[in-house]
Structure formats: C-alpha cells, structure tokens
C-alpha positions in Angstrom: -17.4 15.5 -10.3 -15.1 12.3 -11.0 -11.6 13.1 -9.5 -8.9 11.3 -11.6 -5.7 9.3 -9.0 -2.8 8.9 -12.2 0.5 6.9 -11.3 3.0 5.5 -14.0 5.5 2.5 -13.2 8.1 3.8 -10.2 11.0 4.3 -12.2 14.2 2.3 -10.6 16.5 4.8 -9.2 19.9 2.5 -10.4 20.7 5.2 -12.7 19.1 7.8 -15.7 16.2 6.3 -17.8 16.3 5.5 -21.1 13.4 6.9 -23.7 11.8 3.8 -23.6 11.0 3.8 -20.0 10.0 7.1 -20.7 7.1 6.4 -23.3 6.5 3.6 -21.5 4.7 5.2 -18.7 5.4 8.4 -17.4 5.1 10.2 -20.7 1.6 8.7 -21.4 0.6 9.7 -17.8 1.4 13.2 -17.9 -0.4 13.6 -21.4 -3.2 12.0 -19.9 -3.1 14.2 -16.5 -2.5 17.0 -18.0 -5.7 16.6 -20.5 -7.8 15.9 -17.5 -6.2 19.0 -15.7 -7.5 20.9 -19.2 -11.2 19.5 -19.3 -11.3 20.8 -15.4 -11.2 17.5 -13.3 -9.4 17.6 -10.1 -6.2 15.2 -10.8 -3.6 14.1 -8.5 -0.7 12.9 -10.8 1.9 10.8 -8.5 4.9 8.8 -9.0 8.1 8.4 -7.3 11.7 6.3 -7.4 11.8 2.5 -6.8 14.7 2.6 -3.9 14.8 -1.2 -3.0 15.7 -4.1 -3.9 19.5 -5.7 -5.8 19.0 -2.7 -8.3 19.7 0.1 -5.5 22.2 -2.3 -3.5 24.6 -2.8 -7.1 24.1 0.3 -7.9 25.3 1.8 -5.1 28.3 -0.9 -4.9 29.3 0.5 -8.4 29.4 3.8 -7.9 31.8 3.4 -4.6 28.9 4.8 -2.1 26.4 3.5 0.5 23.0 3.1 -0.8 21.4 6.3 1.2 23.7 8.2 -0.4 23.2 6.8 -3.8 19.9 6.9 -3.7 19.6 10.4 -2.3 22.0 11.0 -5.4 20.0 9.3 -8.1 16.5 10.5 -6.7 17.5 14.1 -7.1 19.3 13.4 -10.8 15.9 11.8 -11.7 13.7 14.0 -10.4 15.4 17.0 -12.5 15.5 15.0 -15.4 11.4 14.6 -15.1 10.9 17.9 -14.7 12.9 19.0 -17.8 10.7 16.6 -19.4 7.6 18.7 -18.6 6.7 15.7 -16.6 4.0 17.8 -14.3 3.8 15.2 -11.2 1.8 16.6 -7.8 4.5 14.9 -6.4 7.4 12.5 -7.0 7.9 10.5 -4.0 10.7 7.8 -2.8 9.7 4.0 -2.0 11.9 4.2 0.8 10.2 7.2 2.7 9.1 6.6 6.2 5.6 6.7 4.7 6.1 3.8 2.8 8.5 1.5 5.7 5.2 2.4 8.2 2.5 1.1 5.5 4.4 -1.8 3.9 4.4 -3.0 7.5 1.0 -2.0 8.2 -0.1 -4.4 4.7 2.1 -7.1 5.8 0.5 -7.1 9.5 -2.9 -7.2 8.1 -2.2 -9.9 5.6 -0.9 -11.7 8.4 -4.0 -11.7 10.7 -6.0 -12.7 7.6 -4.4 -15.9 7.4 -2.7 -14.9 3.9 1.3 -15.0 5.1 2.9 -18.7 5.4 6.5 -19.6 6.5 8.2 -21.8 4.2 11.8 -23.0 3.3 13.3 -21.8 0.2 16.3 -23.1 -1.9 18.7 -20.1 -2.8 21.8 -19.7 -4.4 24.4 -19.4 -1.7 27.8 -17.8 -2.7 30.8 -18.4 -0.5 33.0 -15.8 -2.0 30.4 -13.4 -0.9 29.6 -15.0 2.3 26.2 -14.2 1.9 22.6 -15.5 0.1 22.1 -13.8 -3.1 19.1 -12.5 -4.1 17.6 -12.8 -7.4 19.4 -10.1 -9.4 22.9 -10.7 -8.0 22.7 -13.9 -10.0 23.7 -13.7 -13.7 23.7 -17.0 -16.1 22.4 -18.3 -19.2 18.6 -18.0 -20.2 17.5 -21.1 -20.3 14.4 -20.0 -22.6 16.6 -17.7 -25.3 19.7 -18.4 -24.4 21.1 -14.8 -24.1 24.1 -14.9 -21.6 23.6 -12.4 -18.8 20.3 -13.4 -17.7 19.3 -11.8 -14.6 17.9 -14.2 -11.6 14.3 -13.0 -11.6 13.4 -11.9 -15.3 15.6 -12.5 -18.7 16.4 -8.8 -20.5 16.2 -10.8 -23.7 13.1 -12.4 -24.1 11.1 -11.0 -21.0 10.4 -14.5 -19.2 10.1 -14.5 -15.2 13.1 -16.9 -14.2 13.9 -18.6 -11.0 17.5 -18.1 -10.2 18.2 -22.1 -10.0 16.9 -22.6 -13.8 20.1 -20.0 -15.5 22.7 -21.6 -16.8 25.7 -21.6 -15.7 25.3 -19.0 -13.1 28.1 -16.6 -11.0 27.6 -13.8 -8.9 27.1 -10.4 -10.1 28.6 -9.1 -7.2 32.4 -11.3 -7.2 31.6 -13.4 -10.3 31.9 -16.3 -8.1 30.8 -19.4 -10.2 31.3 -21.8 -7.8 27.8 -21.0 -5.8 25.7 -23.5 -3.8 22.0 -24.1 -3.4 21.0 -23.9 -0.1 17.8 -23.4 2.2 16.8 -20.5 3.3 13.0 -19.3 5.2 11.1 -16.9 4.2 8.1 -15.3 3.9 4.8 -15.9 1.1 1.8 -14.1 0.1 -1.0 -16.7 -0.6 -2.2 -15.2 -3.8 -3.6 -18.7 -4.5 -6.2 -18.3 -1.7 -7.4 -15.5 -3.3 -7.9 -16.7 -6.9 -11.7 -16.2 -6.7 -11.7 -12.8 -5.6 -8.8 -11.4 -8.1 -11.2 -13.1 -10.5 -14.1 -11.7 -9.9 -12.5 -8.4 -9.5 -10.7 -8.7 -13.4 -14.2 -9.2 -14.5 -15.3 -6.0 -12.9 -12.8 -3.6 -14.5 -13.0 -2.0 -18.3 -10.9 -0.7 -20.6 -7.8 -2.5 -20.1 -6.1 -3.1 -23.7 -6.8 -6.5 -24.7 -3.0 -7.6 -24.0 -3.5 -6.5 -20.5 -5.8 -8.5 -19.8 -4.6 -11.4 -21.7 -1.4 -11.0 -19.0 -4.1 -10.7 -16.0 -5.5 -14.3 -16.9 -2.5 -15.6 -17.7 -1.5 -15.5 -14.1 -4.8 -15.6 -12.8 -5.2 -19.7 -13.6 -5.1 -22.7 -11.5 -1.3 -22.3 -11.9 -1.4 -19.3 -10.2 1.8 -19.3 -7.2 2.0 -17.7 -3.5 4.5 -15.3 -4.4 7.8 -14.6 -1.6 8.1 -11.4 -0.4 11.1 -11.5 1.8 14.8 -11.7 0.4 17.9 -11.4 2.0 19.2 -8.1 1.7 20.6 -5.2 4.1 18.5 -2.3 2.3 14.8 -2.1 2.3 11.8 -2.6 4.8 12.4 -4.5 7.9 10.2 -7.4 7.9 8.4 -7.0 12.2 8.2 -11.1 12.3 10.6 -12.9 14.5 12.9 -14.9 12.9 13.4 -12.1 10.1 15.4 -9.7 11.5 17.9 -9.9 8.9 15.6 -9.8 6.3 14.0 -7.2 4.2 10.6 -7.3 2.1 10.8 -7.7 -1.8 11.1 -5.0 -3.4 7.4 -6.2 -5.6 5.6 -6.1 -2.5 6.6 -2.8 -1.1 6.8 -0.5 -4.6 3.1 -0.4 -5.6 2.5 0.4 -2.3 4.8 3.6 -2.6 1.7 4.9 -4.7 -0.4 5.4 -1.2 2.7 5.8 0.6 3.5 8.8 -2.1 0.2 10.2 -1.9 0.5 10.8 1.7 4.2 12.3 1.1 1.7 15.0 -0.9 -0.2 15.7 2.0 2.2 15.9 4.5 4.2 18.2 2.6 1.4 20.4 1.7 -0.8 22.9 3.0 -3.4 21.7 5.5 -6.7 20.5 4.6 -5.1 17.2 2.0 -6.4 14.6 2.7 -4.4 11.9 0.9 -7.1 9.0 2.5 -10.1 11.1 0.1 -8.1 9.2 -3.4 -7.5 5.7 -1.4 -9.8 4.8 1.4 -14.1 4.5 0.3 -13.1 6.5 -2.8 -16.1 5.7 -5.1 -15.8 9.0 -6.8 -12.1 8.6 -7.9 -11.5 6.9 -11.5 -7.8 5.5 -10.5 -5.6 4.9 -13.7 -2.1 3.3 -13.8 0.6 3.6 -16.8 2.7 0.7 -17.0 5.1 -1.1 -19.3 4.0 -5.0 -20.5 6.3 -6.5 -18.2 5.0 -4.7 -15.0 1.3 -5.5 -15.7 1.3 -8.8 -13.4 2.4 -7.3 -10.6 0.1 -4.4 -10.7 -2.7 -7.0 -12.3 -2.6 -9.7 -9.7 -0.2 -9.1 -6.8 -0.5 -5.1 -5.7 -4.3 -6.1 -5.9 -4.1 -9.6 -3.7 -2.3 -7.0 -0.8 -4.8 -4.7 -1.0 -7.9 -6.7 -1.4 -6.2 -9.8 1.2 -5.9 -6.9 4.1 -9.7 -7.0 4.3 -9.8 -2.9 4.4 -11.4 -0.8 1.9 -8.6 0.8 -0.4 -8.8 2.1 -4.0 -8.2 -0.4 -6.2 -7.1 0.6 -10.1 -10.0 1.1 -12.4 -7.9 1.3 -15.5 -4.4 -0.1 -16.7 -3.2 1.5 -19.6 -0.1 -1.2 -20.7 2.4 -0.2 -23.4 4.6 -2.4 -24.6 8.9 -1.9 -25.5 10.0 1.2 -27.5 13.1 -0.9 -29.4 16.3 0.7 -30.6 17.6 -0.6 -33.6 15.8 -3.5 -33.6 17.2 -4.8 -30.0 15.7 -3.3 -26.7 16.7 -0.5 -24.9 18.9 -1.4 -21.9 19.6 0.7 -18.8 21.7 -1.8 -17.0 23.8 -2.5 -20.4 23.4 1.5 -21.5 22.1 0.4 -24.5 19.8 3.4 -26.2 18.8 7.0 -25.8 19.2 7.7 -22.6 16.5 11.0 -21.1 19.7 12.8 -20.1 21.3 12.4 -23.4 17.5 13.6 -25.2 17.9 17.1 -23.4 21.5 17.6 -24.4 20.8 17.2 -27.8 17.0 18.6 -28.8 14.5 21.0 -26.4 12.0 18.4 -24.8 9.0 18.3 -27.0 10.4 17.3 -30.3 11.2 14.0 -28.0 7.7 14.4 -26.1 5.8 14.7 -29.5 7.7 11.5 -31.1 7.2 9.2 -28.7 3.6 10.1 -28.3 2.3 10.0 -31.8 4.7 6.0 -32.5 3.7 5.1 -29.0 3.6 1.1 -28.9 0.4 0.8 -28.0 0.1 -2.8 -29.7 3.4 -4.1 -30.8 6.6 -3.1 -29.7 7.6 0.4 -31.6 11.7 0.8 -33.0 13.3 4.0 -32.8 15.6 5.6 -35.2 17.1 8.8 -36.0 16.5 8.7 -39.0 13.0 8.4 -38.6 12.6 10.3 -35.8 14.4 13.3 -37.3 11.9 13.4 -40.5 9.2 13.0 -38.6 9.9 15.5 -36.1 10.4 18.1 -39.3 7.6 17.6 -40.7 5.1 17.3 -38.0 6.3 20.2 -35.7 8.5 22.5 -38.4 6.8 22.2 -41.7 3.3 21.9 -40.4 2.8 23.6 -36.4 5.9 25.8 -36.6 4.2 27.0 -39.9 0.9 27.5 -39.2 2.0 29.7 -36.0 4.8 31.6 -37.9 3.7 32.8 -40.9 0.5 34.0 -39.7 1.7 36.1 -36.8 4.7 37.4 -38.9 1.8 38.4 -41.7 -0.2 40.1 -38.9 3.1 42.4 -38.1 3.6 43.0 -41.4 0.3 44.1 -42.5 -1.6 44.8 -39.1 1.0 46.3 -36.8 0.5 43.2 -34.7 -2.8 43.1 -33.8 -5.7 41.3 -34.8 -7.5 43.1 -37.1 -11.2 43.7 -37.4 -13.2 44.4 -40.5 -15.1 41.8 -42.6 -17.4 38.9 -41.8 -17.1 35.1 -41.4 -17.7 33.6 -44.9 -18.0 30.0 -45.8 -14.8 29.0 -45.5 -14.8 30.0 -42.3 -18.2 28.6 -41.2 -17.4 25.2 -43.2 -14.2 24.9 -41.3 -15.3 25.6 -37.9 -18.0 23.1 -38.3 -15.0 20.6 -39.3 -13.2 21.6 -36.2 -15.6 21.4 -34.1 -16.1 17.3 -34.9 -12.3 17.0 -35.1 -11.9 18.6 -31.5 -14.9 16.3 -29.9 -12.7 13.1 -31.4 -9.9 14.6 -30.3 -11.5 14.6 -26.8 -12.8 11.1 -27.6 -8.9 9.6 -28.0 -7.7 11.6 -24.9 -10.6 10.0 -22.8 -10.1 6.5 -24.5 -6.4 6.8 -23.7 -5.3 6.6 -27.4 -2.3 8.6 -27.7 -0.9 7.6 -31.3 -4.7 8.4 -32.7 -4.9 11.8 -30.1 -1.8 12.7 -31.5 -2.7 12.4 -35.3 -5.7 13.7 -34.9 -3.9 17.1 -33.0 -1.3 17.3 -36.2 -4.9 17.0 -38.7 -6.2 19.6 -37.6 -2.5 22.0 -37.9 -3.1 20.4 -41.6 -6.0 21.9 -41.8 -5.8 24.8 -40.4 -2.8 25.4 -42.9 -5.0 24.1 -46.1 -7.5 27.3 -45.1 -4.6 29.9 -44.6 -3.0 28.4 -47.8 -6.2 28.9 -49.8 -7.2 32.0 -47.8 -3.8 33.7 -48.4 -4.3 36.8 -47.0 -1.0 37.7 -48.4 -2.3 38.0 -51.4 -6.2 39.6 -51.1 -4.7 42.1 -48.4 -4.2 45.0 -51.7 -7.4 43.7 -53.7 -9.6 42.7 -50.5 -8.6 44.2 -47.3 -11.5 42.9 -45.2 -11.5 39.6 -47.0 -7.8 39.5 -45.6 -8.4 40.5 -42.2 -10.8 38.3 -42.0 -8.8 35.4 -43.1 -6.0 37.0 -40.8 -8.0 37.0 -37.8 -8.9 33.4 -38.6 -5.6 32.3 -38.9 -4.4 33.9 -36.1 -7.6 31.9 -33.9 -6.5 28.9 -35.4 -2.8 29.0 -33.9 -4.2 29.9 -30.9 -6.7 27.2 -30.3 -4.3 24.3 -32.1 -1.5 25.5 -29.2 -4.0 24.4 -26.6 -5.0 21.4 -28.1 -1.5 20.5 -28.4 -0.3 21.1 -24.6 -1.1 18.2 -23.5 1.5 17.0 -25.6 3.7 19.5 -26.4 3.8 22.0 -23.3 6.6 24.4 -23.8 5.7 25.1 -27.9 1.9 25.1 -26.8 3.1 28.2 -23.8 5.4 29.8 -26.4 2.4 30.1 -28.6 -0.5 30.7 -26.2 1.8 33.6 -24.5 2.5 35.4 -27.8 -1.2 35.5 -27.3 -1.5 37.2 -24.1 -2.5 34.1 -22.4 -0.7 33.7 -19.0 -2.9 31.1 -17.3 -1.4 28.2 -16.3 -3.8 25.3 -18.1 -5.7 26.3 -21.1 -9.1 25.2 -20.6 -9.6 23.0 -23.1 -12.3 24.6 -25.6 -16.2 24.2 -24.8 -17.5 26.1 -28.1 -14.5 26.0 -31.0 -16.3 27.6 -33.2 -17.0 30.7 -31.1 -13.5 30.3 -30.5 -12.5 30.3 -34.0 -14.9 32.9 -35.1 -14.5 35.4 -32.2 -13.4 38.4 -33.7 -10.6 39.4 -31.0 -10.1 42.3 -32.9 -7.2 44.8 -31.4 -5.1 42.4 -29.3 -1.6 42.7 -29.8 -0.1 39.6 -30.7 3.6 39.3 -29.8 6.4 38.7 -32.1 7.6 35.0 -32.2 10.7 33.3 -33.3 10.8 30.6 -35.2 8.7 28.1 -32.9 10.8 24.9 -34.1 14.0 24.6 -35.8 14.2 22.2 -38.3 16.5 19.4 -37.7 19.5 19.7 -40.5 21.1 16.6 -42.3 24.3 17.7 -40.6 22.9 17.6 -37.3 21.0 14.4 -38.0 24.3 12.9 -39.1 25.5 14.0 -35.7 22.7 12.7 -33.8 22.8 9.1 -35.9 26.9 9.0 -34.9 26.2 9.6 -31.1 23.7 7.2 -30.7 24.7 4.5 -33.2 22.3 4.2 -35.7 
C-alpha cells in the first residue's frame, strides 16, 4: 500500500494569516489528506511555524517581547486558529525545535564534507544607527522593478521579484529608519547549487504531475544562470552555524525551514507512542508518494534549493514526488498583505462565519491557474447558493419529510424503480470522477463536481416529491424517501473532505459516529440499500443563509 507524506508551506509565525495563505496551501493539503485518509491510505499530514529569520526578530521587536516569548506566543495563536479551521495536521511542529537546530546542522556538516559549502565575502547594508549588519528584510526601499515604495530586501510584495537589498531605492532601516546606511563586507557562508545543476536536472525530469507553472518556475532557476545561494545572515535568533569564524552568525532562515518538514516529522514520533518511526516517510522510502502544497512564490526554494541540501548531502532522503503550486488569492484587486494587514485575516473568518462556508469558497475559486480575487459580494452569493439553497436543502427537507411522515425513520416498502436505478448508475460515474479530481489534485473541478451531484440529488427528490405521492402512493413515497434520505447521507461523505463539520452534522444525524467516512466502494448499493427502520435524528437548519444585512456588514468590515 502507497503511504502518502503531505506538508504545505510553514506558515511564518510574525502574526495571524490571512485567507490567502490559507488556500494557498494548507487548506488544499488538508482536503487532500483528508481524501487519502477516506480512500484508506496511511497519511502523515505535517506542517509547522517558520520561527527564523527578520520576520520573527521584527515581530517580536513590535510587539515589546523577546523572540522565544513571541514565538511561543504566536505558535500557540496559530496553531488554534488551524485547528478551528478543521485543519487535521498529525502534527504541527516549530522550525526552531531542537529537532530541527540538531538536523539543520547535521545538512550543513554533510554539505560541507561533500565539497558543496564555500566562504566568500559579501557586501551588506551596514546601518550605524543600529550598530549592526542588516539582514535582508530589515531593509525597506524602492522596487527598482515596480516601483512600489516599501520593498522588502529579499523579495518585492508588489510584483513578487527576488531582490538583492543593494538594488532598492533609496533604502532605510526597518528597524530605526536610518537612511543614511553603508555598504560594507561581510563573510559568509554559500551552498553550491551551481555544482549540482546536472543532478537537480535530471531529477526535475524524473518527477510528474507538477502544474505546468511549476515547472516553468523549476527551469527558470534551473539554467546556466543558476547562483550558489548564502545561507548564513547575521542575526541573533536562529541555528548556530558549528563553523569557526561564525559564531555570531545564524543560518538563513531558506535553508533551515524545509528542513523543519523532517525535523517535524520526528517531533511526531517523539511525542507519540512507541513504535513511529519518523525515518519509514524520509530515509529509502520508495513506498511513500511525498506531496508538498505551496504558494507560486515558494516553489523555487522547495524546487531547486530544499532539493540541492538533500540530494548534495550524498544520503538517501525522500525527496518530493509531487508539488502542487497555487498561485495569490487577491483582495480587491491588490494582494493580501500580512505585514501591511491588508485582507481577511483567518482570525477575523471565524469571528464572523462557522469554518466551512470559508473552507468551501476557497476550495471551489481556488487559483489553481491565475491568481483568484475575493469579494464579499461574491463570496456571500456563492456561499448561499452552493451550501444553503442546494446541500442545506437536500439534507433538510428530506429528513424534516421523514419526521413528518415516517416518525423518523427510514421507511421500507416499495422497490427501486428507474429513477432510482438511472440515477445510481449516474452517481456511480460522478463519484469515480470525483475520485479522479481528488487524486489529480484538482480541487476547483473536485469541488464542482461534489456540489453536481447535491444538484442532482435535489432534481430526483424534486421530481420524486414524496410529499406529494405519500396519500396516492405510499410505497412509491417511501421509496423515494428512503432514496433521499441515502442520498444526504452519501453526498455528506463525499463532501468531508471539504466541508468537515456540515459533512459530521449530517453523517451523525445518521447514526454514523466513525471518525472518517470511508469513502464509498459500491454507491449504488449505497444508494439503494434499503436501511429501512434507522432512526434518523432531527436536524437544524444545516447552513444559514447569509442575509443582505449581514453581507452589508461583512462588506463594511472588510472594505469591499
């Protein structure tokens, strides 16, 4: 059996996410995990915070506390947050567990012997306000590619482009505003990427079904202007760096964060019962499909440098099979800022609306090949219609019939009819496409598909009406009834993956307690089983439609 290792992007801990982040990658991941976790492969879902780097160091400064503290802080805020979300990680670790200071260096040792680490002298923006180096993101300037002031030192928020901190415009420090800053020369530490051109190369070439923009990304880097990438900077919080020479010094914060994937895994197992192995999903793992969920601007980092460190150490880890790129969720035609608190922010989301309106939205407009905008007023019709008018039907109306007419239970009496037969056969292609998208990772086409086949279950109950033929045709009703009630049940677990909490809501009115629906082997002996005499409980209404008040309210909070 093929055992499935799913990580998204290591969220930054500098503060709550914004939706975008969230459909970015950790959304998509659990959808997927939880699918596989439904078909009955054995998953390991892990993720964790991002701790290092300027992010955590200004973060901390702005808030008035060290950067344990803050990070200890944000870690916890974050990790609630996710699980609110339904996010169901086997564990959500930190970049700057022991774990991960003990393997960095263990990478960094072996990259060393293999001749793949080189000294050099770096110029760097010297600021004698601060009386220190700053590293990338403490400078702020001028794009000098879009021209948006407030560029950050290593990558412009405006139009994405990878900067050097010597090419902004006008720059000051983020930490005094110091404009007066000097260029001076600093050493430090490289990977040689370039020495391993061939190999990343050849290994590109081995993988499949990475979107085509991912791989576009992956060759983009991957050319004769490929550079040895630094991963030292000069910073108090992070991973030492065990080289003489460096003791003040600290490993970049790209080098030591995919790491955290291994380095989270074996958080798992040491906080779990005996007998996990966390080496069985990284080390001569031939029987693991490994699948990574990343935003468009993380892809070359996971594309090119996380595998030069693990193929450059010369020992046999797991390298990804599959990256699954998204690119930006917009908001209101500009992106989604966390360090500007420009958006939706997941916080906000579960203040205002229960967690799978949001879950279901962003799934079905995921931006799978263009960047996606959000609005309320989109999201709010779509939302309605999807999840009140057409799941919250179905489900309603059909177990409110059944305790009017049947006491509550599913009644017996008649036999399957054409309708019936002619619909399960439907189904049962829908459901095996269904599967197909969830496999192919296709969320926005998994997603329609899930809300066709509410449609039609609601077309059959519509022209079945029991309602109606319950007086002139009892068995014709209860068959119709029964049907109905068959068809909740088995859209519910279709839908889990995507929508856990209304899929549980449904599925327990049901009598079903387990903790994953398996997903359905034979639908139409699901559909057509008679069930007859279970009780089926009493549900309120399973979504409540969004009112134009409360859109109104929504679209004043969030600016839109």
């Amino acid at each position: 059996m093929t055992r499935f290792l799913v990580t998204s992007a290591l969220p930054y801990v500098n503060g709550v996410k914004h939706i975008g982040n969230l459909i970015g990658s950790l959304l998509p991941a659990d959808v997927h995990a939880r699918f596989r976790r439904q078909t009955g492969d054995d998953v390991l879902f892990i993720c964790g915070t991002d701790e290092h780097g300027t992010p955590a160091e200004l973060g901390a400064i702005q808030a008035g506390q060290d950067v344990r503290t803050f990070c200890d802080e944000q870690h916890a805020i974050q990790a609630d947050i996710y699980r609110r979300f339904g996010l169901s990680f086997d564990h959500f670790g930190r970049s700057s567990s022991r774990q991960n200071h003990a393997l960095t260096q263990h990478f960094y040792n072996k990259l060393d012997a293999a001749g793949l680490i080189e000294e050099r002298e770096l110029s760097q923006i010297w600021s004698a306000a601060d009386r220190r180096f700053l590293p990338d993101r403490y400078v702020l300037g001028t794009c000098p590619g879009c021209g948006i002031d407030a560029a950050r030192g290593d990558q412009c928020d405006g139009c994405g482009d990878l900067i050097d901190p010597t090419e902004l415009i006008r720059p000051r420090s983020a930490l005094s505003g110091d404009c007066a800053l000097e260029v001076r020369t600093s050493r430090h530490l490289f990977l040689r990427q370039t020495l391993l051109v061939n190999e990343l190369n050849d290994w590109v070439d081995s993988r499949s079904g990475w979107p085509p923009f991912v791989v576009s990304l992956a060759r983009s880097w991957l050319t004769s202007e490929l550079k040895d990438r630094c991963i030292t900077r000069d910073l108090a919080w992070g991973i030492p760096v065990p080289r003489a020479g460096f003791e003040q010094k600290v490993f970049y914060v790209w080098f030591d964060a995919p790491i955290a994937y291994i380095a989270a895994t074996q958080e798992w197992a040491d906080a779990g019962p005996s007998g996990r192995d966390w080496r069985r999903w990284w080390r001569n793992s031939d029987d693991v499909q490994y699948i990574q969920f990343l935003g468009k601007d993380s892809v070359p980092f996971h594309a090119v440098s996380f595998p030069a460190t693990l193929i450059g150490s010369g020992e046999s880890w797991k390298t990804v099979d599959v990256i699954k790129g998204f690119h930006w969720l917009n908001f209101q035609g500009g992106k989604f800022s966390t360090s500007r608190r420009r958006g939706i922010f997941t916080d906000q989301a579960l203040e205002e609306l229960p967690p799978d309106l949001w879950r279901w939205w962003l799934i079905a407009n995921s931006p799978k090949t263009s960047d996606t905008d959000f609005s309320v007023r989109r999201f709010v019709a779509d939302v309605n219609k999807d999840l009140a008018d057409v799941f919250g039907n179905l489900v309603n109306r059909i177990i409110r019939f059944t305790h009017q007419a049947f006491d509550g239970r599913i009644p017996a009496g008649g036999q399957p009819g054409e309708p019936e037969i002619s619909l399960a056969v439907h189904l049962e292609r829908r459901i095996a496409t269904l599967r197909t998208h969830h496999e192919a990772l296709e969320f926005r086409r998994a997603a329609a598909d899930t809300r066709a086949i509410w449609s039609a279950a609601n077309a059959y109950l519509q022209r079945a009406a029991p309602w109606t033929t319950i007086k002139s045709d009892p068995d014709r009703a209860a068959v119709a009834t029964r049907t109905g009630l068959n068809l909740a049940s088995l859209s519910a677990v279709l839908a889990w993956s995507i929508v856990p909490a209304l899929a549980d809501r449904v599925r327990r009115a049901f009598g079903d307690n387990e903790d994953i629906p398996r997903w359905p082997s034979a639908p139409c002996g699901v559909l057509l089983d008679c069930g007859a005499g279970k009780q089926v409980s009493q549900l309120p209404p399973l979504v409540q439609k969004i009112t134009g008040e409360r859109a109104d309210q929504l679209a004043d909070r969030f600016g839109d």
